[in-house]
N, C-alpha and C positions, 0 to 999 in steps of 0.2 A: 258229319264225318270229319271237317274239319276239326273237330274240336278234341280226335280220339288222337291220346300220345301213346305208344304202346311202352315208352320206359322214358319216365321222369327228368331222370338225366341222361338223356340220347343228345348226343351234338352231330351224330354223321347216321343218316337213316337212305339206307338205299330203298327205290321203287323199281321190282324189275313185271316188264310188261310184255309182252311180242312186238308191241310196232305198230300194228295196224288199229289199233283198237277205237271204240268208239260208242258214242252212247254213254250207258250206268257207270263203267270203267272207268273210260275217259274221264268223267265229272268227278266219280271217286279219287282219282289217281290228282286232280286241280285242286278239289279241298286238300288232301293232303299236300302235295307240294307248297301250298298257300299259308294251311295253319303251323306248319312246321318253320318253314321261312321266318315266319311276322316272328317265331320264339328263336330267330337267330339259329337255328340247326340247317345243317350243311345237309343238300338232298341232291344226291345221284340217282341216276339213274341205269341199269341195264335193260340193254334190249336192242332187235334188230334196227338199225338204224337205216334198212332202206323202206320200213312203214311208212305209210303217210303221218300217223301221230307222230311217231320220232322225228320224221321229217321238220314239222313243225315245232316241235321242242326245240330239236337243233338249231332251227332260225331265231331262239327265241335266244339259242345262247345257253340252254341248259346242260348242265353236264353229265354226259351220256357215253357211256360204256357199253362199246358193239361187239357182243357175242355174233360169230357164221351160226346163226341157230336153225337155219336154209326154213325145211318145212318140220320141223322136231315139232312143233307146237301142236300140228293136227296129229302126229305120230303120237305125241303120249298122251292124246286127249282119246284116242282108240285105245292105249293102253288103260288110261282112266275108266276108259268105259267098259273094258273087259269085253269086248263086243268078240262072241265066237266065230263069225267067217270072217273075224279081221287077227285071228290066233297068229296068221304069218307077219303080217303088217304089223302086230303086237312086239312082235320078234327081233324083227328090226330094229325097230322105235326103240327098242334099249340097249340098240348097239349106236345107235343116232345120239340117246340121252349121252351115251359114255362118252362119246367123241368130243360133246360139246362141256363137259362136268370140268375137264381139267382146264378150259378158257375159263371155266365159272370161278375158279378154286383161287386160280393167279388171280383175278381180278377182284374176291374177296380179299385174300390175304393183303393185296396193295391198298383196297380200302380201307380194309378194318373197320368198316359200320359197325353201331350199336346192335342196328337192326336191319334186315329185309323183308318189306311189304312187299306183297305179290296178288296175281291172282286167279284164284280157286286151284281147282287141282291141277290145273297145267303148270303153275307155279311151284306145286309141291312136288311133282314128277320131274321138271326139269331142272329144277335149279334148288331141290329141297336139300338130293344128295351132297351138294357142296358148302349147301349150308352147314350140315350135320358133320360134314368132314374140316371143315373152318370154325365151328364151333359159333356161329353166329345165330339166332333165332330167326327162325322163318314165320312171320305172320301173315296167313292170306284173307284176302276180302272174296265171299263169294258172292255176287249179283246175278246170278240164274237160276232156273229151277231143276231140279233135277230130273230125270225122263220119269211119269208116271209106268211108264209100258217100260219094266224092270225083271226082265228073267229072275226068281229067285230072291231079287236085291243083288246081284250080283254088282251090277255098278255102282250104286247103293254103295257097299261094301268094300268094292277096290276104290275110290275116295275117300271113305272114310280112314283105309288102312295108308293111304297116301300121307293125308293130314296126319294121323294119329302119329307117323315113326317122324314125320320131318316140319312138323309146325307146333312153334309155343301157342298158339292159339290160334282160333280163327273168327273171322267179323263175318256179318251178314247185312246186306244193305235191307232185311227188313225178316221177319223169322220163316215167312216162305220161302227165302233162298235155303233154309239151314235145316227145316223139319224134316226133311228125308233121312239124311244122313244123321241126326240129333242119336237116336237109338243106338248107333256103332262109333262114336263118337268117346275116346278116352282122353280129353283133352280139352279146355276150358274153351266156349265161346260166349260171342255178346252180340247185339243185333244194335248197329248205332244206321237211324234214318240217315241219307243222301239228306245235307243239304245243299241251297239254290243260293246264292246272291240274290238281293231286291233287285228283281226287273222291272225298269224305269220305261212304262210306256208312255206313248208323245201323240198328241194331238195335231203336231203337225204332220210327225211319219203319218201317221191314219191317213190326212187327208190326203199325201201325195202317194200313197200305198194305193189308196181308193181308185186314184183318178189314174196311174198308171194301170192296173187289171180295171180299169173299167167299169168300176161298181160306184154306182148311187149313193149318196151321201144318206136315204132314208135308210138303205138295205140294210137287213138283222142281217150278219155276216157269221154264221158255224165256222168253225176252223178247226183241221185236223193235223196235226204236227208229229212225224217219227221218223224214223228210218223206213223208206220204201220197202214192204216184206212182206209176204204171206201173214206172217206170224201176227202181224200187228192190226188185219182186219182191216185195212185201208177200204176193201171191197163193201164191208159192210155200212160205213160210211157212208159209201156214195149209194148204195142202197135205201138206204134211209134219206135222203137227199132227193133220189130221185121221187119217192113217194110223197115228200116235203112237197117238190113242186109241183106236183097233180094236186095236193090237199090243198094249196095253195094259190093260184093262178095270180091271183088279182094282188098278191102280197108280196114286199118287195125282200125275199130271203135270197141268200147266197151260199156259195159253200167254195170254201177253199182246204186246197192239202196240199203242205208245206213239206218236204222230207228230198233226202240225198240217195241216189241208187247205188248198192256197191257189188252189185254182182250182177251175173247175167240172167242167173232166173230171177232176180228182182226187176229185172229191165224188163222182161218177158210177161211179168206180174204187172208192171205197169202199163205196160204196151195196152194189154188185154182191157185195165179200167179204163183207160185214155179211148179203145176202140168202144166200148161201150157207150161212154160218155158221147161220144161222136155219133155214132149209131143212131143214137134218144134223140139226136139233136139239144144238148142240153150244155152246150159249149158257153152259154152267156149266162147259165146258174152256177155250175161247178165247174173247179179249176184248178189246175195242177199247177203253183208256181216254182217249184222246185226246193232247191234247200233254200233258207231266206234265215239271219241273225234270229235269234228267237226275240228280242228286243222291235225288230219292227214286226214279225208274223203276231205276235199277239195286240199288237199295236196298231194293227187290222180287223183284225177279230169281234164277235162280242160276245160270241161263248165261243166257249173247247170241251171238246168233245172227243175222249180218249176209247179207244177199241182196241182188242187183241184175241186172240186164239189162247187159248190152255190161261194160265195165271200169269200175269206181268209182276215178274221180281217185287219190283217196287213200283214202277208210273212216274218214272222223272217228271214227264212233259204236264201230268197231273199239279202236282207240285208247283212247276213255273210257271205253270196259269195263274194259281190262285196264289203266286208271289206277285205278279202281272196286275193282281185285281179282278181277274174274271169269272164270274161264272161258270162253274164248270157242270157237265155229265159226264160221271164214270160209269163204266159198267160194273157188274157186280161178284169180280173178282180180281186179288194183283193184293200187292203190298202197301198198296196205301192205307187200304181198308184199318189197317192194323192203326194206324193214327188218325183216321180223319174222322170227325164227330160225324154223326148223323145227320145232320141239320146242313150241312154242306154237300151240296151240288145234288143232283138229281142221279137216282141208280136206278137201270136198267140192265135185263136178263143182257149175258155178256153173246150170246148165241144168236139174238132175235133183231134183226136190222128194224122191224114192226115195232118193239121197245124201245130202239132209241130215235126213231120219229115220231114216238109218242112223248118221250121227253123233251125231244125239239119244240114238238107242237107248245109244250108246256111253256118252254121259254122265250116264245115269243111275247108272254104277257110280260111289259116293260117292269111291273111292280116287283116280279120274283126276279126278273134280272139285277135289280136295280138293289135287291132286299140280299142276294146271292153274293152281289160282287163286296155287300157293306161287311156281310157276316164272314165271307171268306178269309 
């Protein structure tokens, strides 16, 4: 993604984002501020500036342009989604958009970018009209899937018409984000993979990683890394983990999961694994250490082990494993799939916690570990 220039000779390229973002976004939104920077182009930004990503932009010094955007963002993401007992909440939402269009407008005209990179349809809904009225080109990047369970296409259809009137094109961090929509689609797209920077793991984090959680220096260590979420299967994991150590007794495996909570049902989500875990008595096999640099969590590890619900855009965390060095098992759907040869990492049914501690089981043999991490 770094590498994508959307106009050759761009020297002022705005990123406009919400604030809060995080994950696929997030890392989209660093390769570009990064590959644009190293070619000497001036990168702004708009967006809420009382999010935690802006937050942190801000400390870093980056220069950032605060729309009152309050909560427009969920507002025209219902409008995006055309969703019928949200027709009222629809209603609003574009007297919301309007309020916030004429900060967009001054704050184009005083830029005067080449370009505005944005993302998916919430980008095209709020901030496309002022593009289109500033004459500036709107590019958005989409990193999600769109809902299978689609009245008609109806949503389908109100993003596509979103993109179609207010973006010179659009990116897809892999072609899962973009085959829904691809059919109503009057306007040119490209599918450029998320990349990772080489993560540099350490011999020495491991050893002081180890001996702070308490694990044995023999221990095959599983490792599970994402944002705390239903969505992400966290549960199936420890599922598979717990049946690891019944097949296992006498063997010295582990399991750790690395991730940050940002909501309250995700806390509630967690609660529920963490009481389970507690339940089994299984407090000195698996282990929740919370968010942790992806530089030392893999740097603990000795495989990763990626799950999720429905299809994963893309599988960042897939990716930064085996930039890491590690062996990985994916499950057997997400956006990786699209570039990653066969002969790398172990697939199992994405549904079946029985599948992936049968893959576990597999990796315990030092030779496929060892054969896994050379070929990755």
């Amino acid at each position: 993604m770094n590498n994508y220039f959307p106009k050759p000779s761009s020297s002022h390229i705005v990123i406009h984002l919400d604030g809060h973002e995080g994950g696929g976004i997030r890392t989209v939104a660093e390769a570009w501020y990064l590959g644009f920077t190293q070619r000497g182009v001036r990168v702004s930004y708009i967006m809420n500036r009382s999010g935690v990503y802006a937050r942190e932009l801000y400390a870093k010094g980056r220069e950032i342009y605060c729309a009152d955007m309050g909560d427009v963002r969920s507002k025209s993401w219902n409008f995006a989604g055309f969703l019928l007992p949200d027709v009222v909440g629809w209603i609003f939402s574009l007297k919301a958009i309007r309020n916030v269009r004429t900060c967009f407008e001054e704050i184009l005209q005083n830029l005067k970018p080449d370009v505005v990179l944005g993302n998916g349809a919430s980008s095209a809904a709020v901030i496309g009209p002022a593009c289109k009225t500033c004459g500036v080109d709107l590019v958005s990047c989409f990193h999600g899937i769109s809902n299978s369970d689609d009245f008609l296409a109806i949503r389908k259809r109100a993003i596509a018409y979103l993109v179609n009137n207010y973006c010179r094109e659009i990116v897809g961090v892999s072609l899962a984000t973009l085959v829904a929509i691809i059919p109503y689609l009057r306007i040119p797209y490209r599918v450029i993979y998320n990349s990772v920077p080489g993560i540099v793991v350490s011999t020495t984090n491991k050893q002081r990683l180890r001996n702070m959680w308490n694990i044995s220096d023999q221990a095959i260590v599983f490792g599970s890394a994402s944002r705390i979420t239903a969505s992400k299967a966290i549960h199936r994991f420890v599922d598979a983990a717990k049946k690891m150590v019944v097949s296992n007794r006498n063997a010295p495996v582990f399991f750790l999961i690395a991730g940050d909570v940002r909501s309250k049902n995700d806390q509630l989500y967690l609660d529920n694994i963490l009481a389970t875990i507690k339940q089994e008595n299984l407090q000195d096999k698996i282990r929740y250490v919370g968010y942790q640099p992806i530089s030392h969590f893999y740097s603990s590890i000795d495989v990763f082990c990626h799950t999720c619900e429905g299809v994963e855009p893309l599988g960042l965390t897939v990716v930064e494993a085996l930039s890491a060095g590690l062996p990985v098992i994916v499950c057997n759907r997400g956006g990786f799939l699209e570039f990653l040869p066969n002969n790398i990492g172990i697939r199992y049914n994405a549904s079946s916690h029985l599948a992936l501690a049968d893959a576990m089981q597999k990796m315990l043999g030092v030779s496929l570990r060892k054969e896994q991490a050379e070929i990755g």
